[in-house]
C-alpha positions as CSV (number, residue, x, y, z in Angstrom):
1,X,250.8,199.1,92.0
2,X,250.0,200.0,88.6
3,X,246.6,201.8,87.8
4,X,244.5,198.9,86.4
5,X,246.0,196.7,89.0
6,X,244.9,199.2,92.2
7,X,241.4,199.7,90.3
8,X,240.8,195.7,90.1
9,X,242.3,195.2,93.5
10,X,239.7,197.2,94.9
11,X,236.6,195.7,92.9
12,X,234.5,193.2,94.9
13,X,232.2,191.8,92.3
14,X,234.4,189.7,89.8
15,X,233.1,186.4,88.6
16,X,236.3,184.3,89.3
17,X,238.7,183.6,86.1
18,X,237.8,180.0,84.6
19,X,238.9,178.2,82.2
20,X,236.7,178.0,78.9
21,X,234.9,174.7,78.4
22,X,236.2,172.1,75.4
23,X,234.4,173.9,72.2
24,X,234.3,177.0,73.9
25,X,234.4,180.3,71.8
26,X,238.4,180.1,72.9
27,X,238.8,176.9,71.0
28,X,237.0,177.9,67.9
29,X,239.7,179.3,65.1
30,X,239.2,183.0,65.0
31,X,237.4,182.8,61.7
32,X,234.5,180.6,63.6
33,X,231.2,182.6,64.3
34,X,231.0,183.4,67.7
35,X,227.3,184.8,69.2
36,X,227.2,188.4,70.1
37,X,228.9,191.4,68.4
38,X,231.5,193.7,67.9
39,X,232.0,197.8,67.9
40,X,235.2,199.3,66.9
41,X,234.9,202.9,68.1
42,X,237.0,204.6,65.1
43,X,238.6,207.9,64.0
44,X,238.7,209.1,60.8
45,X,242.5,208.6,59.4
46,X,242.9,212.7,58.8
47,X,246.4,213.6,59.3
48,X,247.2,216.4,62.6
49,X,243.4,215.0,64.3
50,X,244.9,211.3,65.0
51,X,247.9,209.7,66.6
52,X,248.8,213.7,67.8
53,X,251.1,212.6,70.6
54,X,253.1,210.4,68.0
55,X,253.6,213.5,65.8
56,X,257.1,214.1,67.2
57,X,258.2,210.7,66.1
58,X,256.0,210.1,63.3
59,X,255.1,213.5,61.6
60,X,251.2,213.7,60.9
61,X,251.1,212.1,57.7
62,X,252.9,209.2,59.5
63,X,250.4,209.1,62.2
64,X,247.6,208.8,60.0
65,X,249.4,206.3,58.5
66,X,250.0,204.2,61.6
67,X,246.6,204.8,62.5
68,X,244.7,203.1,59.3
69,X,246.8,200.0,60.1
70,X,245.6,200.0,63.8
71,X,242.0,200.8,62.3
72,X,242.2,198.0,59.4
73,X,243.8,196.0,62.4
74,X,240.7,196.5,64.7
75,X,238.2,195.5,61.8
76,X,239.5,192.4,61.0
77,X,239.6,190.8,64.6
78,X,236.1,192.1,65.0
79,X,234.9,190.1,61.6
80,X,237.2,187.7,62.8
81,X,234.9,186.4,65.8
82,X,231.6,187.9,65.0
83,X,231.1,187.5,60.8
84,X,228.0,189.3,60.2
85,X,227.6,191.1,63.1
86,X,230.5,193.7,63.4
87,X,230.0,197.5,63.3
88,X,232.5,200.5,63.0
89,X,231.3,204.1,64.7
90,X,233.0,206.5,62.6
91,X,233.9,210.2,63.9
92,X,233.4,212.3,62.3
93,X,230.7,210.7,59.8
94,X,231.0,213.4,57.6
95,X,234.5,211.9,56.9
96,X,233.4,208.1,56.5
97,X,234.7,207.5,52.7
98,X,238.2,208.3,54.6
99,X,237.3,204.4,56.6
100,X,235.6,203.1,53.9
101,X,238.4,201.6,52.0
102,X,239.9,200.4,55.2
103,X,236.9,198.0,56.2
104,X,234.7,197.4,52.8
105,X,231.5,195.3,53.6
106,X,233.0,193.6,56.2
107,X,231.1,195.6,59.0
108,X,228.2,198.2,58.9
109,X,228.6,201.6,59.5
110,X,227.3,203.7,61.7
111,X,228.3,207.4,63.4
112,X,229.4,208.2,66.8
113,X,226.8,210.6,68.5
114,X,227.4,212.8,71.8
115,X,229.7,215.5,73.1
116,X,232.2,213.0,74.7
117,X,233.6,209.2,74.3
118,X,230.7,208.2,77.7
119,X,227.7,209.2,75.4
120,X,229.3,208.3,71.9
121,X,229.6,204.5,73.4
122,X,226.4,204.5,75.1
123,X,224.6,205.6,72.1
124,X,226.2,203.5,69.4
125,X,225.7,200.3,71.7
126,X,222.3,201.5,72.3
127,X,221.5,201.3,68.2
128,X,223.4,197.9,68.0
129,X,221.7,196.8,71.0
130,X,218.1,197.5,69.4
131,X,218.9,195.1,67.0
132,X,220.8,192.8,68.2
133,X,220.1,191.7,71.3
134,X,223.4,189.4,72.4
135,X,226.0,190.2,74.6
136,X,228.1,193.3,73.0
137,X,232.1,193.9,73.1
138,X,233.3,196.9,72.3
139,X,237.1,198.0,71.0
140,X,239.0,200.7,70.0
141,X,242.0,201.2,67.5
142,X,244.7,202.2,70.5
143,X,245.8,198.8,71.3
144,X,247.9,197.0,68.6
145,X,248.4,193.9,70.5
146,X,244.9,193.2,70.8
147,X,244.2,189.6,69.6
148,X,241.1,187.9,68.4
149,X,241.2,185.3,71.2
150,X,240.8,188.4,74.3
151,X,237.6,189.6,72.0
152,X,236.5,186.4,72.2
153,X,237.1,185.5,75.8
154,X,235.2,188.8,76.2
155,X,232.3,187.3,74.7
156,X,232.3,183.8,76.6
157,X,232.8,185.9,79.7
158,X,229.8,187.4,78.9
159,X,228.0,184.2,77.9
160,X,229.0,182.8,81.2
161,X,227.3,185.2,83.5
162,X,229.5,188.8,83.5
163,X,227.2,191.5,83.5
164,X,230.1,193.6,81.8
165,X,234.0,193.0,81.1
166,X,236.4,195.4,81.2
167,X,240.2,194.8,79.1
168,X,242.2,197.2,81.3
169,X,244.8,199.6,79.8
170,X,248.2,199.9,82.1
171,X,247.2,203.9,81.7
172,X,244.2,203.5,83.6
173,X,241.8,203.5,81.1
174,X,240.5,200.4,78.9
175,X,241.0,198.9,75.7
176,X,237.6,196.9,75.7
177,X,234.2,196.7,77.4
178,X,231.6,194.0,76.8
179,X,228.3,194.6,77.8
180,X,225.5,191.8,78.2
181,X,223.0,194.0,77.6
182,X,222.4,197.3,77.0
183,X,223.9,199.8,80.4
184,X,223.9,202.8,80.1
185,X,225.3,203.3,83.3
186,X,228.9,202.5,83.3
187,X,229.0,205.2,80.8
188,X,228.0,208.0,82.9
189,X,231.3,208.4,84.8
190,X,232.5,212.2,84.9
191,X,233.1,213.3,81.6
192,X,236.2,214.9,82.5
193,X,237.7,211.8,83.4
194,X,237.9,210.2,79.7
195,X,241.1,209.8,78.2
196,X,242.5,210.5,81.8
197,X,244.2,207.6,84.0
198,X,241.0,207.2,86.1
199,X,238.6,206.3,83.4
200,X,238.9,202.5,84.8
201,X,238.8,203.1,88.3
202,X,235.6,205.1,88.1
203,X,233.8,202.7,85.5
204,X,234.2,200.1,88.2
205,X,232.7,202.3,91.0
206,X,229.7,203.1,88.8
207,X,229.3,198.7,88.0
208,X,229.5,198.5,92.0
209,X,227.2,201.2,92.2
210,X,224.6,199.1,89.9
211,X,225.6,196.1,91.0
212,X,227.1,194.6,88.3
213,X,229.3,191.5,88.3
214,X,232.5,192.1,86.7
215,X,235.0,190.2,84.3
216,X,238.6,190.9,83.4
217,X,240.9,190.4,80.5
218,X,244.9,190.9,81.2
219,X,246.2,194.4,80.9
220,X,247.4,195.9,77.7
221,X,249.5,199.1,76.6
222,X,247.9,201.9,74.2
223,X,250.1,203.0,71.4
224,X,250.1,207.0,72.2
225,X,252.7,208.5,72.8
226,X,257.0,208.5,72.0
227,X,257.6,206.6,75.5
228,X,254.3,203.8,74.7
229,X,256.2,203.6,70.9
230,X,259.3,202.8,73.2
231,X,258.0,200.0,75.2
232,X,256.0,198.4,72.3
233,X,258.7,198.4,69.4
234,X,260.5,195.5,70.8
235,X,257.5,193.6,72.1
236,X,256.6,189.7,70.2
237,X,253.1,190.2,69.8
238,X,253.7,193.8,68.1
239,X,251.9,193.2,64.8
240,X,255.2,193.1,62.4
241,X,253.9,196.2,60.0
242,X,253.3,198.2,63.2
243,X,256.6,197.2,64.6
244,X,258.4,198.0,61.2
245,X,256.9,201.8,61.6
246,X,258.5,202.3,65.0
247,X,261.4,200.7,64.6
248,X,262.5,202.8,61.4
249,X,260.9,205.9,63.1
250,X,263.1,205.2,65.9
251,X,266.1,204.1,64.7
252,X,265.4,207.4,62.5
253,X,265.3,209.8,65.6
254,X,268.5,207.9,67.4
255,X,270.3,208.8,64.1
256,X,269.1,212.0,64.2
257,X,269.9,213.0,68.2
258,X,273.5,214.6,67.9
């Protein structure tokens, strides 16, 4: 059983799956303003500090590269579903003009703030949060076959009664959270377990632990490392820019392998 599987399998607050009602936020093009808003958690695109695990196959300047499509990628299905309400947390802020070009005035900026990813999320969501009270969803840039439609069922899931929704990653972690309101809480897991394959797992205990009813999206894949560049390269909903990059950069190291 894979890790987001086992870690869902053992939650026993979910709000069953349903179907979205006619004129529901899943029905509305993706351009169609949908209440609530959107974070994308965001690195700056500085070449050897993003994408590292990619280097092998990519170099570093190819990383970064790779990594401001993802970025650009992650803005525009935020706009997408909430126009007007989408912000970017940069890290580090001091390197902000570097995301700048990649996002325009199509989202506010604001930095991340905290020692790890636990407090930098908390604390952004708290300052969106203070001013704008709807339910929140909140993305990274790791997942290139993220589409507008999950961020929206995210949002109607939230609308509908979920406390919090969670977008599992087939790593353990997750590629989305929506909050209803502002919690702290599922935050505060051990620090040492972000970026580590129980990230999930232990978000989930600290929701039962609060009491939180619980929504789910369908697993997706990071894009992290040479074996996750593998898996994705061949795969449909692969954006077709970030499929060209690994399939040259493949190709490239087959070529290269005596």
């Amino acid at each position: 059983m894979s890790p987001p599987v086992a870690a869902i399998a053992d939650y026993d607050l979910v709000i069953p799956s349903q179907s979205p009602a006619p004129g529901s936020v899943l029905d509305m093009p993706s351009q169609s303003p949908t209440p609530g808003s959107v974070l994308v958690m965001a690195k700056a695109p500085i070449a050897g500090r993003v994408k590292t695990r990619l280097a092998p196959l990519l170099g570093a300047q190819g990383c970064a590269a790779l990594h401001k499509r993802l970025l650009a990628r992650a803005v525009q299905i935020a706009v997408s579903i909430t126009p007007g309400s989408s912000f970017v947390a940069v890290e580090p802020w001091d390197e902000r003009a570097l995301v700048e070009p990649l996002v325009g005035s199509t989202a506010s900026f604001i930095p991340q703030e905290g020692d790890q990813l636990g407090e930098r999320m908390s604390n952004a969501s708290r300052r969106i949060f203070d001013v704008r009270p709807d339910p929140l969803v909140i993305i990274g840039t790791d997942v290139p076959t993220l589409t507008p439609s999950l961020v929206g069922e995210a949002l109607w899931k939230l609308q509908d009664g979920c406390d919090c929704v969670f977008g599992p990653a087939h790593d353990g972690g997750y590629y989305l959270v929506g909050l209803a309101r502002r919690t702290p809480a599922l935050f505060s897991i051990d620090p040492a377990l972000w970026g580590g394959p129980e990230v999930l797992r232990a978000s989930l205990d600290m929701a039962r632990l609060h009491g939180l009813t619980v929504g789910f999206l369908p697993p997706l894949s990071d894009l992290d490392t040479e074996a996750d560049a593998e898996t994705l390269a061949d795969d449909p909903a692969l954006p077709c820019d970030v499929a060209g990059i690994l399939q040259w950069a493949l190709a490239r190291r087959a070529v290269a392998v005596p």
